[in-house]
Backbone bond lengths (Angstrom), bond angles and torsions (degrees), N, CA, C in turn:
res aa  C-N    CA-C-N  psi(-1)  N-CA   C-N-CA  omega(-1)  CA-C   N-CA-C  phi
1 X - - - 1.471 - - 1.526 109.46 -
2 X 1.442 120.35 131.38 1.219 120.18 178.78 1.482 106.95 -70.81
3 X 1.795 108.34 153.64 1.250 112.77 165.64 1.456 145.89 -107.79
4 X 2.256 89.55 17.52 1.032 95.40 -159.63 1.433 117.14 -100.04
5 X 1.337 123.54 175.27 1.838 120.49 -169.29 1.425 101.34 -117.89
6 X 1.076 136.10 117.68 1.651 118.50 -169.42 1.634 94.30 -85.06
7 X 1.082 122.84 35.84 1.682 111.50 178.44 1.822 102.26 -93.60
8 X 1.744 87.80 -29.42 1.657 91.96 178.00 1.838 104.22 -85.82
9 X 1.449 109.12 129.11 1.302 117.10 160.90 1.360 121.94 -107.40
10 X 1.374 108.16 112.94 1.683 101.54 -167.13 1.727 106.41 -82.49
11 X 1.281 139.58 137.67 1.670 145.32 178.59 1.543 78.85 -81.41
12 X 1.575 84.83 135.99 1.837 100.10 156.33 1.977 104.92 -127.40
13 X 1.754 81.46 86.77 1.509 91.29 -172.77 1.663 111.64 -107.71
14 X 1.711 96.68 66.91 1.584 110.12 -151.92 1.778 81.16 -120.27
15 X 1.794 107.64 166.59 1.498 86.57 -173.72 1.140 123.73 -129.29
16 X 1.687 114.15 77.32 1.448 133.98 166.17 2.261 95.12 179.79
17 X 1.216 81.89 174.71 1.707 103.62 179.52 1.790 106.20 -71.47
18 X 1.284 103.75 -49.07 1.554 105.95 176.18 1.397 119.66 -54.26
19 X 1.080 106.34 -41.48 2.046 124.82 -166.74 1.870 76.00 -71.44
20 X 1.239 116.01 -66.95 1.612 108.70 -153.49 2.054 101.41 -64.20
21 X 1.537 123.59 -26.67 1.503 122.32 171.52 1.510 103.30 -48.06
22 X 1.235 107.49 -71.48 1.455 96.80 176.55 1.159 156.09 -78.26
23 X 1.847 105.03 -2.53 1.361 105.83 139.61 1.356 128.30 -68.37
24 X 1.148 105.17 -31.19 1.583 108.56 172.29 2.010 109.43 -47.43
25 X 1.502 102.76 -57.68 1.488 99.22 171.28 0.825 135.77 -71.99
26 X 1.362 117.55 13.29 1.567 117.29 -170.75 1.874 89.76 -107.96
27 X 1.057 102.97 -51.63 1.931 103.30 172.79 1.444 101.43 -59.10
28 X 1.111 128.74 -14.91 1.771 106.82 -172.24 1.281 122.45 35.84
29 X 1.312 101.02 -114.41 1.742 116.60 -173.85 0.977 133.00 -101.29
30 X 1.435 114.01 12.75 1.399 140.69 -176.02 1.473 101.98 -92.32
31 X 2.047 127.10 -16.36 1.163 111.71 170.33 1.672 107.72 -159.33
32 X 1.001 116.81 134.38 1.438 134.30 -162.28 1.625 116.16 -102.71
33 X 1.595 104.91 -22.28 1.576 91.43 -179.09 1.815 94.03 -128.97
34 X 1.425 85.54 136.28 1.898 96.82 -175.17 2.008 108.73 -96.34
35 X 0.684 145.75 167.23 1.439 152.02 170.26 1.660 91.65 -138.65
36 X 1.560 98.75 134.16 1.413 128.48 -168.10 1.197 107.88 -129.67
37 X 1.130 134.88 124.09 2.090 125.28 -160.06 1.523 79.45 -134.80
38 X 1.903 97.20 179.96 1.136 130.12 176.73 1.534 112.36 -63.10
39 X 1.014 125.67 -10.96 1.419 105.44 -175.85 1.580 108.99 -98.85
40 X 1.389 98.18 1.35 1.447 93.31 -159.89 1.781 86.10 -98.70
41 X 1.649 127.17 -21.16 1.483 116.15 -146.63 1.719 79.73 -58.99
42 X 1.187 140.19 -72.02 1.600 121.50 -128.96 2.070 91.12 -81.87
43 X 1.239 109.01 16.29 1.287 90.72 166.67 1.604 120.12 -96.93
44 X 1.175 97.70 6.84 2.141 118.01 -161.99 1.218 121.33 108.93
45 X 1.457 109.15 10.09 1.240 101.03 169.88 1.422 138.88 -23.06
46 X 1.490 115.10 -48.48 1.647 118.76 -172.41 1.674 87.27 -79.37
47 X 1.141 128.45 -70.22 1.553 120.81 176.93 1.581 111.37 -13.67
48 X 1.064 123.69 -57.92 1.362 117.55 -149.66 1.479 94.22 -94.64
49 X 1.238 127.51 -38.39 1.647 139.92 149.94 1.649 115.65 -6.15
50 X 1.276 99.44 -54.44 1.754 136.03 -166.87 1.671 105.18 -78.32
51 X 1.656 97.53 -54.33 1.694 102.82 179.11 1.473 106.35 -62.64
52 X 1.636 109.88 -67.46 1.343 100.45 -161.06 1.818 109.27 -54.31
53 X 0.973 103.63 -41.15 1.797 106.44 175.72 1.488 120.29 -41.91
54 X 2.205 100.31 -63.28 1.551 85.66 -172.30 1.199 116.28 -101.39
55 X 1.291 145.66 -10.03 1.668 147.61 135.22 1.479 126.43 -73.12
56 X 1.164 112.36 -11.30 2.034 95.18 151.71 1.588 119.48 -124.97
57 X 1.560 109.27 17.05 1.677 108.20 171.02 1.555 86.28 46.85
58 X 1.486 125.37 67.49 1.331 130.26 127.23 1.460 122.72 -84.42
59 X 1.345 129.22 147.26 1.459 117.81 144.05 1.275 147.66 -70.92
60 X 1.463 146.72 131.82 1.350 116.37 -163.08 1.479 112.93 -113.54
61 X 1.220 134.14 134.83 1.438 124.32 160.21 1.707 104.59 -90.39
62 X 1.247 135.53 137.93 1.220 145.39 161.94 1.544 120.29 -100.62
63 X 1.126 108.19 107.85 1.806 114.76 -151.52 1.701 85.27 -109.28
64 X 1.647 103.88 77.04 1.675 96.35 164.95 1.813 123.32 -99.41
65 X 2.075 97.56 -4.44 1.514 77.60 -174.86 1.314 136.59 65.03
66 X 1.457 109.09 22.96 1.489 117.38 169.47 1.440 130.16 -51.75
67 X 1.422 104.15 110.34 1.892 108.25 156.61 0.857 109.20 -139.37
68 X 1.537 107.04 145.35 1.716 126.25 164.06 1.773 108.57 -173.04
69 X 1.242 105.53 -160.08 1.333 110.08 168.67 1.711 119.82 -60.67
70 X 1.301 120.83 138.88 1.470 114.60 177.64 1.584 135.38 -30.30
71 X 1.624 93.69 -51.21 1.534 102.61 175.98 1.473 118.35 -64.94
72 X 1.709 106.51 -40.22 1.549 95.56 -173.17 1.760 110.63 -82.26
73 X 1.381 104.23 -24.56 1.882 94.43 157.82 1.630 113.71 -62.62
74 X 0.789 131.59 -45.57 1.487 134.59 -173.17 1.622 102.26 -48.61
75 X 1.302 111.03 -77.51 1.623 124.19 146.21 1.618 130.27 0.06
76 X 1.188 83.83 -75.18 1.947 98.10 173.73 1.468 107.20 -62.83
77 X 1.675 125.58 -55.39 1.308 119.68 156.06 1.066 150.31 -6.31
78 X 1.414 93.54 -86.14 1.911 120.67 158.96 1.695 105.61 -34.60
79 X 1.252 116.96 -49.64 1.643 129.58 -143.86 2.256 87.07 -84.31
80 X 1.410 113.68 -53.66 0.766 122.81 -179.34 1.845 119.31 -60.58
81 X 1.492 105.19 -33.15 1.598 108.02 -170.35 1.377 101.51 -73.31
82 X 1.270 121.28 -21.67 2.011 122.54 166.30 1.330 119.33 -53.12
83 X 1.685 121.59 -2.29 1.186 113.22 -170.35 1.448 110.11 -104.08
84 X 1.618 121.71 -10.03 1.056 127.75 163.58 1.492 104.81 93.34
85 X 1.455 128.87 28.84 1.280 131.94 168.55 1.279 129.22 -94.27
86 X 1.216 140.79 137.08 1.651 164.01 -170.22 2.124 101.80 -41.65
87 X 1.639 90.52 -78.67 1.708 81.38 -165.48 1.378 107.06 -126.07
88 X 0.995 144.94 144.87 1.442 135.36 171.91 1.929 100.31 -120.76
89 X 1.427 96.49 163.62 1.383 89.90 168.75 1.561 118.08 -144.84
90 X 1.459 118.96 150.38 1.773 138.86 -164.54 1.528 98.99 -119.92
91 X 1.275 119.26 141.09 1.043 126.63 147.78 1.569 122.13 -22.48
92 X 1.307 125.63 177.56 1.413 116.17 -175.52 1.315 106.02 -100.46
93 X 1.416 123.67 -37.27 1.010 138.43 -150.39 1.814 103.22 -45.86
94 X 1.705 129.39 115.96 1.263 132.60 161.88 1.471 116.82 7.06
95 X 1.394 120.64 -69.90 1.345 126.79 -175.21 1.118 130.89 -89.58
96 X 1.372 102.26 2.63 1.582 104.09 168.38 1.873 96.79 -92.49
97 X 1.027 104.74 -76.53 1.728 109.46 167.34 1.513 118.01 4.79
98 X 1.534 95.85 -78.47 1.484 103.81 172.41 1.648 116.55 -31.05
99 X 1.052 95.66 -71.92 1.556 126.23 -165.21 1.777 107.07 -34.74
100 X 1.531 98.04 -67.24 1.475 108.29 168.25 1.093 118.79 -72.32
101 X 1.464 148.19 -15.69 1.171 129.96 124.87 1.554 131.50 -32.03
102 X 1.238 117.56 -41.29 1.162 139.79 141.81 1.928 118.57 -17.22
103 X 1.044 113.89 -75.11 1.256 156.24 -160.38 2.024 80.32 -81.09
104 X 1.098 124.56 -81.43 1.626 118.37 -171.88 1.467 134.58 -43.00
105 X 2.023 92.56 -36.59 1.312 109.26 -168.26 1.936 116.84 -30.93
106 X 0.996 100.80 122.53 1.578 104.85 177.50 1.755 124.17 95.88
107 X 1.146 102.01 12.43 1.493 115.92 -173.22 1.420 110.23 -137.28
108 X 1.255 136.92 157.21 1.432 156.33 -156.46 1.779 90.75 -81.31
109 X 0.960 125.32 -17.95 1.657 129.00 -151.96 1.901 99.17 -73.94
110 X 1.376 116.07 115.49 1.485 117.43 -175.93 1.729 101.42 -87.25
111 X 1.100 136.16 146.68 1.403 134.75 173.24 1.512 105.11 -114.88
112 X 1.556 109.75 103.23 1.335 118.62 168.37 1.598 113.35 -86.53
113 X 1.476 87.58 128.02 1.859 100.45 164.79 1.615 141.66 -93.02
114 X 1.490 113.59 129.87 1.726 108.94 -158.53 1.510 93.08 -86.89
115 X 1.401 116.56 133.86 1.225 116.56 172.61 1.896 107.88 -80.77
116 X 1.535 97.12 -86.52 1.772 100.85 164.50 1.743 103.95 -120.14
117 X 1.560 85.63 138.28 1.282 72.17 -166.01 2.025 117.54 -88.56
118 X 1.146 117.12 142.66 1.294 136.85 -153.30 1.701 121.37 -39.45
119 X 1.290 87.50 -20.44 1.825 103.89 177.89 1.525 113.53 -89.66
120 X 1.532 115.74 8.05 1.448 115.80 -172.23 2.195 92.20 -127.12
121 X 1.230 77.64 154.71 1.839 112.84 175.43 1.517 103.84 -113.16
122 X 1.516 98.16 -176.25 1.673 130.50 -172.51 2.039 87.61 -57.35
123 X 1.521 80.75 -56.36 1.853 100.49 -162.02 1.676 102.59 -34.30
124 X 1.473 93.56 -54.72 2.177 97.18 -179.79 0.970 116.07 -68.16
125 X 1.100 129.74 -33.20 1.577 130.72 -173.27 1.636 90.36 -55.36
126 X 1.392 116.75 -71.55 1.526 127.64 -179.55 1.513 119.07 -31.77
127 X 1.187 121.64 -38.88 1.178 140.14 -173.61 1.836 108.62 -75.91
128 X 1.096 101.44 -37.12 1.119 126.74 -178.70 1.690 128.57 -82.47
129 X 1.391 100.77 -24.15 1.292 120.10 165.91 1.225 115.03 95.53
130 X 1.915 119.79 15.00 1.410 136.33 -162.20 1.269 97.86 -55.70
131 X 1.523 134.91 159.66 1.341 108.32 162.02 1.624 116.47 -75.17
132 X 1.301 115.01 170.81 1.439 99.99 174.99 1.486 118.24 -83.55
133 X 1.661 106.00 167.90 1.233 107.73 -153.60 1.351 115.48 179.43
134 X 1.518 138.41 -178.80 1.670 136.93 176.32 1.553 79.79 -87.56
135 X 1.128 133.08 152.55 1.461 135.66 133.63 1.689 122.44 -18.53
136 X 1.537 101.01 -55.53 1.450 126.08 -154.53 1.487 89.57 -68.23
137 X 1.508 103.79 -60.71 1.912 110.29 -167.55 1.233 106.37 -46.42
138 X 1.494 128.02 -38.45 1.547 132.83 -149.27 1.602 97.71 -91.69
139 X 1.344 108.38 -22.57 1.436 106.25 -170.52 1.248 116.30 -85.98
140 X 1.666 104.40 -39.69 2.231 122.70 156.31 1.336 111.25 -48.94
141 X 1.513 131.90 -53.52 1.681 106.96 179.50 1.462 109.50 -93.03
142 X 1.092 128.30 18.23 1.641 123.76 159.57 1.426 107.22 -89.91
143 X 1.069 117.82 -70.08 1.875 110.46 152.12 1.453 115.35 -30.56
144 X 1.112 112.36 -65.12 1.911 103.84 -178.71 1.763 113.84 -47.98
145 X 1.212 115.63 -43.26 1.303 128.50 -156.06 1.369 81.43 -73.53
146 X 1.787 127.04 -78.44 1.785 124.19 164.50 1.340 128.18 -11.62
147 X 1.224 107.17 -50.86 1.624 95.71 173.34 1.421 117.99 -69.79
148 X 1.378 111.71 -46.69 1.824 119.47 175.36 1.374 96.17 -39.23
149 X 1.022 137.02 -93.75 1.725 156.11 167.08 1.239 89.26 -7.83
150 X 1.014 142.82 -54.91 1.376 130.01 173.45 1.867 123.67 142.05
151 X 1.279 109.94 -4.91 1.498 137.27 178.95 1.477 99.66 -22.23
152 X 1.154 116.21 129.17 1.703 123.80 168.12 1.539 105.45 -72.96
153 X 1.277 121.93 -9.49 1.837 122.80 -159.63 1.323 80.12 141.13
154 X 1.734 84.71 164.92 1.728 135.85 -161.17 1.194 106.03 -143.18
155 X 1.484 110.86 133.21 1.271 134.58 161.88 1.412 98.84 -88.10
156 X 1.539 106.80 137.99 1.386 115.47 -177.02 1.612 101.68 -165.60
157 X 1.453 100.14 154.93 1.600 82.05 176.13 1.758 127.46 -87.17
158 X 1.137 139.93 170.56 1.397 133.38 165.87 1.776 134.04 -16.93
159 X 1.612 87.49 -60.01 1.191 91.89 162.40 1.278 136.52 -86.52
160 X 1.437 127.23 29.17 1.179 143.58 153.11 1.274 105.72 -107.65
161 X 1.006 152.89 -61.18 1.304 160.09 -177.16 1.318 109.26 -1.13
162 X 1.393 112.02 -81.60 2.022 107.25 -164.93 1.623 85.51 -69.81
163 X 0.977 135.85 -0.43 1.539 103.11 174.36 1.945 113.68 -78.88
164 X 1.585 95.68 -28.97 1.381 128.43 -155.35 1.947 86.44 -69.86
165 X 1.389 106.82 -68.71 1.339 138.64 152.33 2.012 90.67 13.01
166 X 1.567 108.07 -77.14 1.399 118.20 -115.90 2.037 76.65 -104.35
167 X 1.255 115.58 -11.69 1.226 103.55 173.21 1.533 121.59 -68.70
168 X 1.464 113.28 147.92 1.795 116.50 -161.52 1.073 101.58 -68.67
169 X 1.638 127.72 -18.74 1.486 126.82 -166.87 1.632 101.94 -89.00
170 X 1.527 98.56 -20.24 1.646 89.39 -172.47 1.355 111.01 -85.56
171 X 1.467 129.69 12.95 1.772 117.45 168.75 1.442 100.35 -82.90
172 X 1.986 83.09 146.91 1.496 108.12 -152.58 1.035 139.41 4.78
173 X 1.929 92.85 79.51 1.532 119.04 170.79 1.610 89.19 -117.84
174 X 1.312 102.68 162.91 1.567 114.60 150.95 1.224 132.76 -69.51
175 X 1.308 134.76 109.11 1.336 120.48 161.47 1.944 120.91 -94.42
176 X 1.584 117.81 135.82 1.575 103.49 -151.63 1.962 81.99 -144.66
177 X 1.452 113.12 104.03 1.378 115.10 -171.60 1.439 101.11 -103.51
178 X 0.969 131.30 140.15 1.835 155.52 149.53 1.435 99.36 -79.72
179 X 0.981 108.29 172.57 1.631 141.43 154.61 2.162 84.56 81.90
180 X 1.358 111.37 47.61 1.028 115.70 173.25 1.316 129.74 -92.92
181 X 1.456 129.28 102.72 1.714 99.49 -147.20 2.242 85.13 -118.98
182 X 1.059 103.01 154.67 1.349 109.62 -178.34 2.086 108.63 -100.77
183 X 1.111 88.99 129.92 1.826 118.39 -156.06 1.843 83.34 -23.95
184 X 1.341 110.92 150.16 1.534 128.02 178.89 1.271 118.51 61.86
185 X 1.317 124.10 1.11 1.458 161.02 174.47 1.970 94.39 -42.89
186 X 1.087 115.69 149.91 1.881 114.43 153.51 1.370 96.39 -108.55
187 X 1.309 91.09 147.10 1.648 102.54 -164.26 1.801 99.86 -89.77
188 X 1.298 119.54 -11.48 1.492 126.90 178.99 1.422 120.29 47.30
189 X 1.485 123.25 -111.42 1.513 108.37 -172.28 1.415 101.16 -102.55
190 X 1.648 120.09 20.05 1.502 111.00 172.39 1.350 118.44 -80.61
191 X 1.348 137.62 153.75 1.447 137.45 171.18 1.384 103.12 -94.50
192 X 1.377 116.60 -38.98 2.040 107.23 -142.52 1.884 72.68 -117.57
193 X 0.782 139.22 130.24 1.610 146.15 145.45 1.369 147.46 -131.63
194 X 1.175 144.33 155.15 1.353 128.17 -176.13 1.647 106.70 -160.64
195 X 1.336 114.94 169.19 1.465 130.94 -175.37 1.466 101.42 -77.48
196 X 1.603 102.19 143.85 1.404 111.43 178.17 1.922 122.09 -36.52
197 X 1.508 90.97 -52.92 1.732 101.32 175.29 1.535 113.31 -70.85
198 X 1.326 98.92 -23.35 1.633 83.46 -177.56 1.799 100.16 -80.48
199 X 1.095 125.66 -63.21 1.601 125.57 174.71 1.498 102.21 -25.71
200 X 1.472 127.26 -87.41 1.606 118.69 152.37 1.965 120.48 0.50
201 X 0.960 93.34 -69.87 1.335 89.55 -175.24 1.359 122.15 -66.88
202 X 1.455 123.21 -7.59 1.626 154.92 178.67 1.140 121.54 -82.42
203 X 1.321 124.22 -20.96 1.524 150.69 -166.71 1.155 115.24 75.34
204 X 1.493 127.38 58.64 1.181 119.55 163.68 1.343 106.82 -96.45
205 X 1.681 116.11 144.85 1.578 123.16 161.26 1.316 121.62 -54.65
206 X 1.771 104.72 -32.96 1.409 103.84 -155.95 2.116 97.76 -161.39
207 X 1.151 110.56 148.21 1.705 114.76 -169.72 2.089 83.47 -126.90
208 X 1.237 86.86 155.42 1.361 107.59 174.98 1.361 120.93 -138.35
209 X 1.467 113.24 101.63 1.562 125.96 177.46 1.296 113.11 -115.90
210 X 1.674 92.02 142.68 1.487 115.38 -174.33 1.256 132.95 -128.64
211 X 1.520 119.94 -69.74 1.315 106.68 158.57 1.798 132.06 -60.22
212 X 1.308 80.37 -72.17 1.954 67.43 161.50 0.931 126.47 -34.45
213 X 1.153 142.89 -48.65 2.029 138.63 162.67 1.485 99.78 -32.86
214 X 1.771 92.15 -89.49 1.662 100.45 -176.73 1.564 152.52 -51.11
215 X 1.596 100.52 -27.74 1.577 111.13 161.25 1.381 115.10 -79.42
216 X 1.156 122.10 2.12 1.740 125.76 -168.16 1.306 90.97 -77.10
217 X 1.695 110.88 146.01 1.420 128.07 157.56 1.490 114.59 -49.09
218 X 1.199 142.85 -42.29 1.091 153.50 125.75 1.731 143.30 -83.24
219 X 1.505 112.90 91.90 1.112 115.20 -153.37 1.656 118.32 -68.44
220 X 1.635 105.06 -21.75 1.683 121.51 -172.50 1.569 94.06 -84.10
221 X 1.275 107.92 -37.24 1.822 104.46 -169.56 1.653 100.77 -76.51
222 X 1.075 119.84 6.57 1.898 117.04 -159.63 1.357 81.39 -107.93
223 X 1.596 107.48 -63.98 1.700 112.87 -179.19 1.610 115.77 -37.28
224 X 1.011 113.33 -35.49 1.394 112.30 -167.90 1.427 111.25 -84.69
225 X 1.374 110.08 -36.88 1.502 115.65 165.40 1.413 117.62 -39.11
226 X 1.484 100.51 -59.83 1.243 113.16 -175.32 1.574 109.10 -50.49
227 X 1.377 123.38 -46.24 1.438 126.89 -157.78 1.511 101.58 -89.56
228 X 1.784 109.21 8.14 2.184 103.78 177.32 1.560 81.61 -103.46
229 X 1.120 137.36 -22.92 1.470 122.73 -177.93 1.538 112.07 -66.70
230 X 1.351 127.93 -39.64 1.009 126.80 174.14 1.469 131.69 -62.77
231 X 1.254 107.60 -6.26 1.670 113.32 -159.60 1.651 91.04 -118.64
């Protein structure tokens, strides 16, 4: 009997396809859904995408963070939903959304939207030229606006979550938070973070851990930790 919870998504933000095979085998059955990011595509990402999917009945999220013009998201989409993976994710922004929705139509493929993404504060936004604002507010109508557009679910962090949760647009959407660190955890280059149960308790569908899994002296015994906090 498997032991795994697909609520936990482990990042394999390791750097090539091989390094992530055998982390993958070393967790076994302790975890079922993998997250595959940008740093990993020119390491094999889609390769290993493909393995864990069609020889170990993994699930995949593909965390590429798509923006550009409509057509060439639509494009990249389409090209990507052939690979037979779970969630991918686009920027929030209205017209990107669409677009890759666009790009999915007719396939199992969910398109999750990044509101801000979890490693940034007030300070970046500023830097950035965000307008000003609460964090929280800016992060509710970028999500609101995502779901209109059509978003299957939002990546958001923890502490947005039950707010994200309680919006009318957000029934049965996904909510899928990062910057999740498990209690005694270093929070590293995250800003906004929280414990598996607390994100859980926030309304998230799904938490996504990475280093802590993977730098652990034991990566299956870390995983599992992670998955008694949740229950």
């Amino acid at each position: 009997m498997t032991l795994a919870d697909d609520r936990l998504i482990v990042a394999l933000d390791v750097p090539d396809a091989l390094t992530g095979l055998r982390l993958a085998e070393t967790l076994g059955d302790s975890v079922s859904f993998y997250k595959i990011g940008l740093g990993m595509l020119t390491g094999g990402g889609l390769a290993l995408a493909n393995e864990l999917k069609q020889d170990h009945g993994k699930r995949i999220f593909l965390d590429m963070k798509l923006f550009d013009i409509g057509a060439t998201v639509e494009a990249a989409v389409r090209g990507l939903a052939r690979h037979d993976l779970d969630f991918l994710t686009v920027h929030g922004d209205p017209h990107v959304v669409r677009a890759a929705k666009e790009g999915a139509a007719g396939t199992p493929l969910r398109i999750l939207a990044v509101t801000i993404l979890t490693s940034l504060d007030r300070a970046d936004l500023d830097d950035s030229l965000i307008r000003a604002g609460d964090m929280e507010e800016i992060v509710l109508e970028r999500a609101r606006k995502a779901l209109l557009a059509g978003a299957d679910g939002l990546i958001a962090s923890p502490h947005e979550a039950a707010a994200i949760r309680a919006l009318p647009e957000a029934a049965g959407r996904l909510i899928v938070t990062p910057g999740v660190r498990p209690s005694g955890s270093a929070a590293n280059d995250q800003k906004r973070t929280a414990t598996p149960a607390a994100a859980i308790r926030a309304g998230a569908d799904h938490i996504v851990v990475g280093r802590p899994i993977w730098q652990a002296p034991d990566p299956r015994a870390e995983a599992l930790a992670v998955l008694a906090q949740l229950t």
